[in-house]
C-alpha positions in Angstrom: -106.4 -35.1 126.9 -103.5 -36.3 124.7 -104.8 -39.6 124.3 -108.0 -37.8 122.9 -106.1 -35.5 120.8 -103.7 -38.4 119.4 -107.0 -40.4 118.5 -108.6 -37.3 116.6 -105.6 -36.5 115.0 -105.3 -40.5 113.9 -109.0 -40.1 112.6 -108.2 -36.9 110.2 -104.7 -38.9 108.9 -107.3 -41.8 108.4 -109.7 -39.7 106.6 -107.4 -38.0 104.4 -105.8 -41.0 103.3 -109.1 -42.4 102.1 -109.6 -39.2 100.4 -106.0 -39.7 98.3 -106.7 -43.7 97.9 -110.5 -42.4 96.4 -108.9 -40.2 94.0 -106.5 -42.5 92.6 -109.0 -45.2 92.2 -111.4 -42.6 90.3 -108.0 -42.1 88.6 -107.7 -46.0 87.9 -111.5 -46.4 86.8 -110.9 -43.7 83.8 -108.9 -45.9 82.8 -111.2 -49.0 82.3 -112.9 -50.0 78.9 -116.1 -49.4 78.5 -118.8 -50.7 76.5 -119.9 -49.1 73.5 -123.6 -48.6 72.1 -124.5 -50.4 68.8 -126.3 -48.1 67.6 -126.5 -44.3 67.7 -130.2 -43.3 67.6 -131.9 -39.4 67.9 -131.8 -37.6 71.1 -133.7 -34.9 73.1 -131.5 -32.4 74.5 -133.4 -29.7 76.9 -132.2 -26.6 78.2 -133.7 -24.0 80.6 -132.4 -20.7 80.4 -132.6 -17.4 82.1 -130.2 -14.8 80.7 -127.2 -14.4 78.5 -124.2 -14.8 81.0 -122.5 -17.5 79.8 -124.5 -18.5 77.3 -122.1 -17.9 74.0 -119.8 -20.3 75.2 -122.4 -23.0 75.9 -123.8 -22.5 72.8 -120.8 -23.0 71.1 -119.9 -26.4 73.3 -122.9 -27.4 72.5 -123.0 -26.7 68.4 -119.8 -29.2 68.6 -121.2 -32.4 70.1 -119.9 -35.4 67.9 -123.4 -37.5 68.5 -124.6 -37.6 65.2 -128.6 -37.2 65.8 -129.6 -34.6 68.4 -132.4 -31.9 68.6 -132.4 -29.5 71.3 -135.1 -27.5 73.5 -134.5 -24.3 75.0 -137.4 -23.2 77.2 -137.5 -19.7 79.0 -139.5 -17.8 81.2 -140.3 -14.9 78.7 -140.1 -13.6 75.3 -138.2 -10.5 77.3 -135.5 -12.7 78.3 -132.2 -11.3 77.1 -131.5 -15.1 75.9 -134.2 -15.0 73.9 -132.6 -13.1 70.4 -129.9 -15.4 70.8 -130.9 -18.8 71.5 -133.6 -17.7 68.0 -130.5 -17.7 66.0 -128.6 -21.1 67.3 -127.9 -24.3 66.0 -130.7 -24.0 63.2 -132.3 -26.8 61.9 -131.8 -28.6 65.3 -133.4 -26.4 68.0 -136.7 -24.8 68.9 -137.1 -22.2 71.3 -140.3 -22.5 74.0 -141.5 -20.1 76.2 -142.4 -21.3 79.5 -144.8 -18.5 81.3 -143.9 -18.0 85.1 -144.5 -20.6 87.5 -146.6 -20.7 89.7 -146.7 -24.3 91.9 -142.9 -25.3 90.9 -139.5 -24.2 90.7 -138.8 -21.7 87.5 -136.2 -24.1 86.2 -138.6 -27.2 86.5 -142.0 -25.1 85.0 -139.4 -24.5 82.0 -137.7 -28.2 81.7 -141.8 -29.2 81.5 -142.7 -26.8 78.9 -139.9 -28.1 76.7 -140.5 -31.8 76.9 -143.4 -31.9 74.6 -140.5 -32.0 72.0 -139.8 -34.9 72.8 -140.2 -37.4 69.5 -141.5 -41.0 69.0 -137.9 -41.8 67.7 -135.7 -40.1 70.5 -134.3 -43.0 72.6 -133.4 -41.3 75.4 -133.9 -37.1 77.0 -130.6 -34.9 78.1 -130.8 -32.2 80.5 -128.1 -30.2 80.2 -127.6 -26.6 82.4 -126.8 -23.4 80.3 -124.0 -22.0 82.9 -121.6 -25.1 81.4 -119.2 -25.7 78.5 -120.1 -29.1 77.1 -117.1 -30.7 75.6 -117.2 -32.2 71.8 -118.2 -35.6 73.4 -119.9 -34.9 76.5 -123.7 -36.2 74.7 -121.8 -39.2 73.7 -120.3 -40.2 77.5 -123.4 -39.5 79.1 -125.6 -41.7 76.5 -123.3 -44.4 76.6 -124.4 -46.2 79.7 -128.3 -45.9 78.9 -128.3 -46.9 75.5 -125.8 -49.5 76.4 -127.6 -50.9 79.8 -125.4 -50.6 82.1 -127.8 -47.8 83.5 -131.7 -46.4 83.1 -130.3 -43.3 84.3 -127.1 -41.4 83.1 -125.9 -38.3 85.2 -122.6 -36.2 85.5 -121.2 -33.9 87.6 -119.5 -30.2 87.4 -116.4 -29.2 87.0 -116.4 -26.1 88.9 -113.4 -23.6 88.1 -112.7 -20.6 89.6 -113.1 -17.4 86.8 -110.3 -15.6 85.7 -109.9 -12.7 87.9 -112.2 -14.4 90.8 -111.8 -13.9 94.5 -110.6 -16.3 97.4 -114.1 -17.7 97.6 -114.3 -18.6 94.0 -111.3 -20.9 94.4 -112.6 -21.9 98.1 -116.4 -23.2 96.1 -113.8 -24.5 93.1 -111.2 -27.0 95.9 -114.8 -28.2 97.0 -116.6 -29.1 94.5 -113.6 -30.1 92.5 -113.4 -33.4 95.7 -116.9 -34.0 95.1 -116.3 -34.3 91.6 -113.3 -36.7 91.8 -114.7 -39.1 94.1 -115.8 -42.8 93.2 -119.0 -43.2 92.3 -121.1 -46.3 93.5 -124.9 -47.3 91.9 -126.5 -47.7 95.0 -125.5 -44.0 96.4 -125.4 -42.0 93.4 -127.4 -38.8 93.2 -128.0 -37.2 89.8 -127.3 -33.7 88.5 -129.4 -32.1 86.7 -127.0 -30.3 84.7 -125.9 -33.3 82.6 -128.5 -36.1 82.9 -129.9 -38.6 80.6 -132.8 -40.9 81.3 -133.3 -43.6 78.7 -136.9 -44.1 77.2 -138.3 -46.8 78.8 -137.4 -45.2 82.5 -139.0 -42.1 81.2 -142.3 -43.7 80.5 -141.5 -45.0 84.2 -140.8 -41.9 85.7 -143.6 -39.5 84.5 -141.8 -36.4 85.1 -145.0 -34.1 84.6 -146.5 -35.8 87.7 -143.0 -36.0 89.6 -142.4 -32.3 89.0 -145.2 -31.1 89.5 -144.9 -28.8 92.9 -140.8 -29.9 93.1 -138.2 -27.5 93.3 -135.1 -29.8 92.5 -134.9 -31.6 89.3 -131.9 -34.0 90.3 -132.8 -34.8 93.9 -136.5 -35.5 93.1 -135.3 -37.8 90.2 -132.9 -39.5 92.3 -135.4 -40.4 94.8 -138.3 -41.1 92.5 -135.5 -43.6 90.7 -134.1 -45.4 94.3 -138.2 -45.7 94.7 -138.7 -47.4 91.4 -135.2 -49.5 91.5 -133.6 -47.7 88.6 -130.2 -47.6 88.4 -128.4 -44.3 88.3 -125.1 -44.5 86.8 -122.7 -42.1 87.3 -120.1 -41.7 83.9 -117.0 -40.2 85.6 -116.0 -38.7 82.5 -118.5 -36.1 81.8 -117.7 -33.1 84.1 -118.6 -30.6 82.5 -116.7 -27.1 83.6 -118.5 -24.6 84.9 -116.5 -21.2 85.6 -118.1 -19.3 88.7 -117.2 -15.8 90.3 -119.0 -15.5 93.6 -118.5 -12.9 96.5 -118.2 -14.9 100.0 -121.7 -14.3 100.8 -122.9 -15.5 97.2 -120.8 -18.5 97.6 -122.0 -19.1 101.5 -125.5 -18.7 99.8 -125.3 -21.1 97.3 -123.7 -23.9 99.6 -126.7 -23.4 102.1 -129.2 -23.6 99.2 -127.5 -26.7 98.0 -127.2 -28.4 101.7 -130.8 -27.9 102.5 -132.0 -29.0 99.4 -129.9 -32.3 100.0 -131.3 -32.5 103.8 -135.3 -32.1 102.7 -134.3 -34.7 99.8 -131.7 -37.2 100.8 -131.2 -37.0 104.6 -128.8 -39.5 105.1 -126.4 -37.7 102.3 -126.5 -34.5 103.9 -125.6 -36.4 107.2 -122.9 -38.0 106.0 -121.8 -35.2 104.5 -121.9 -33.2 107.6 -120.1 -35.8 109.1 -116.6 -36.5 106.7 -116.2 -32.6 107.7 -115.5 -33.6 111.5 -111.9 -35.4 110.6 -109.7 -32.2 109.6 -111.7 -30.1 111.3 -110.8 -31.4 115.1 -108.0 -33.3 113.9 -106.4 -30.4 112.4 -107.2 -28.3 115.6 -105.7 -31.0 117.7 -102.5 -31.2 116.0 -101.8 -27.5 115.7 -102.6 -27.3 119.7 -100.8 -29.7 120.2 -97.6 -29.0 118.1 -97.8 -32.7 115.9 -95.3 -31.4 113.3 -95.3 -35.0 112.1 -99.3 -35.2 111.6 -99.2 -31.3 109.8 -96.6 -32.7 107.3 -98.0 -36.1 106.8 -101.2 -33.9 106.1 -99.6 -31.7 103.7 -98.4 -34.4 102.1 -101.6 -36.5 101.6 -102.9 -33.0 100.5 -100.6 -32.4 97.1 -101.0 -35.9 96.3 -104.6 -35.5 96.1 -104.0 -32.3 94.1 -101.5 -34.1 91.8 -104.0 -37.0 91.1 -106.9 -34.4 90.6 -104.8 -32.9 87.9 -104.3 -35.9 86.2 -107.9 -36.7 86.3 -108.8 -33.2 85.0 -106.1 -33.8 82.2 -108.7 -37.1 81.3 -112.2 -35.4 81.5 -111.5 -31.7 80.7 -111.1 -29.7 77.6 -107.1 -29.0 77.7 -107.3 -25.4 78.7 -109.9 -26.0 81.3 -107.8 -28.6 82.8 -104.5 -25.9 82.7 -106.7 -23.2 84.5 -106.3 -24.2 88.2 -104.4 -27.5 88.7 -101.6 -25.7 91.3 -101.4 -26.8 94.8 -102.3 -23.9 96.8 -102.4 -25.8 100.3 -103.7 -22.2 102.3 -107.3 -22.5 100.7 -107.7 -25.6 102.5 -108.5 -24.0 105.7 -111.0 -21.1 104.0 -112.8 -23.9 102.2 -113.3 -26.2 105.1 -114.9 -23.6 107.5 -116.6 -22.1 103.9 -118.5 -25.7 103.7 -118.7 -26.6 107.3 -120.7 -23.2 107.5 -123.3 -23.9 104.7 -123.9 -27.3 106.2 -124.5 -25.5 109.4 -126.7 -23.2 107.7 -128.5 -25.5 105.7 -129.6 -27.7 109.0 -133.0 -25.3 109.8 -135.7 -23.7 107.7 -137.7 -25.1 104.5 -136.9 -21.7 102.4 -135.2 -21.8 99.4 -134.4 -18.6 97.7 -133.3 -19.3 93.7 -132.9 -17.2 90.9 -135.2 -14.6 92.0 -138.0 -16.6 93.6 -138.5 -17.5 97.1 -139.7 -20.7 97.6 -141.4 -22.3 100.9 -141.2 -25.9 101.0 -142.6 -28.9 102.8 -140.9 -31.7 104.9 -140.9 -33.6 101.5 -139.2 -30.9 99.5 -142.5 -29.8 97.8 -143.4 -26.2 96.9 -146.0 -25.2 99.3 -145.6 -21.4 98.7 -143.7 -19.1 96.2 -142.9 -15.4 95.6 -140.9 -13.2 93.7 -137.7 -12.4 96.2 -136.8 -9.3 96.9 -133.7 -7.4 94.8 
């Protein structure tokens, strides 16, 4: 019995020092030069979106961008759509606004990213998807282009940088501590998945692609692009400075929600991701459990320690890719919402491992074994 605890206590110290050694090589590749486009030719930026939470300050992120030639779509469901008088007024002379109609075979969010890509111009070299619930920083367009117009990928996609709101509970900063270790890890060509919320795809893997016919009865932008692109041998490259922030305010149960939505999504998409990340939640789990039962003062310390040096690097990474008050607004080491965000994730993982139902922004959504929409319904309020 000790010998087991010893050994699962050895595998969490193991894992956790990966963890720090990850974010300080994430720290060392921000560091890197990188190669810069010749040329800086017209984009098409699209947008779904429902509502005006939000919205303002993505507007205004987004009226900033430093790449010189840019038009955007915005596509919703409805002229009734309290976005609708607003997103009318923005960025003239560069936007249009498209209305969408409800959908019917497809994800909302995907019936709208379709209805907005007949914008897209003979001259654009490359389309953005960007999500409305962000704040793109002044040069977000231009770190998420580089790598397509420069080759290094046919595919360009982000991450978010998920901050708890001001005035947000305990689960809040529990969804913030883990998506803020997703968002700081290394990223690798082979194993990169894309985000929809800050994507580019350059023209010539567009034409590839066909996103009308990929789309077409999907319900995840990202994870159908990321598997239509592995199928294809597109490369996906994964800029580590564009992390976008995101501030979020869930209750537990929203928060639990959203994880299983995410997880399943992941396990009808990308199997062996969802696995795997199943699996690095093992570690401290039993390893923390197994040092507290069996009083390993030394393992809890060395622990802690591991843990504020993974904090201190994530602030200095922030510090690179975050507007300056974004990266002020939650860089403390708060070691008791380790626990609480461990069992938060471990449970949506859990949750996320039966059923084909997906319930998003007011839809419900049955699914196939492949992730296709095979039914669809308004949920209930």
């Amino acid at each position: 019995m000790e010998i087991a605890a010893q050994l699962l206590v050895g595998c969490w110290l193991a894992a956790s020092l990966l963890a720090t050694l990850g974010c300080a090589w994430t720290l060392h590749l921000l560091g890197r030069r990188q190669p810069q486009p010749m040329a800086e030719p017209p984009v098409l930026v699209v947008v779904p979106v429902r509502g005006r939470t939000g919205l303002a300050n993505f507007l205004a992120g987004l009226a900033m961008q430093d790449w010189p030639a840019w038009h955007v779509a915005f596509a919703v469901e409805a002229e009734d759509d309290p976005a609708w008088a607003m997103l009318g007024a923005a960025l003239p002379g560069r936007s249009t606004v498209v209305v969408a109609g409800a959908a019917e075979r497809r994800s909302q969010k995907l019936h709208q990213l379709l209805a907005a890509l007949p914008a897209l111009r003979p001259e654009d070299a490359a389309l953005v998807t960007l999500d409305a619930d962000t704040v793109p920083p002044p040069g977000l367009l231009r770190a998420l282009l580089r790598p397509v117009l420069t080759g290094q990928g046919d595919i360009a996609s982000g991450y978010r940088w998920t901050l708890a709101a001001p005035g947000a509970g305990v689960a809040a900063r529990w969804l913030a501590l883990i998506d803020s270790a997703i968002a700081t890890l290394p990223r690798c060509a082979r194993c990169n998945l894309c985000w929809g919320g800050a994507t580019a795809i350059s023209r010539a893997a567009l034409a590839r692609l066909d996103l009308p016919r990929l789309w077409d009865r999907a319900v995840s932008d990202d994870l159908v692009l990321t598997r239509a692109a592995r199928a294809l041998g597109l490369v996906i490259y994964a800029p580590l400075d564009v992390r976008p922030p995101s501030a979020v305010a869930p209750g537990l149960a929203e928060a639990l929600a959203f994880g299983i939505r995410q997880y399943r999504l992941l396990r009808l998409h990308a199997p062996r991701t969802w696995a795997l990340a199943g699996a690095v939640m093992l570690p401290p789990l039993a390893g923390g459990v197994a040092a507290l039962l069996t009083g390993n003062v030394v393992a809890l310390a060395a622990a802690l320690l591991l843990q504020a040096g993974r904090v201190w690097l994530r602030g200095r990474i922030a510090a690179r890719v975050l507007p300056r008050d974004a990266a002020m607004q939650d860089g403390r080491w708060r070691p008791w919402l380790a626990p609480g965000a461990l069992l938060l994730n471990l449970a949506a993982w859990l949750g996320s491992g039966f059923g084909r139902g997906i319930t998003w922004a007011g839809r419900r959504y049955q699914l196939d074994a492949a992730g296709n929409v095979v039914g669809l319904r308004r949920a209930p309020r």
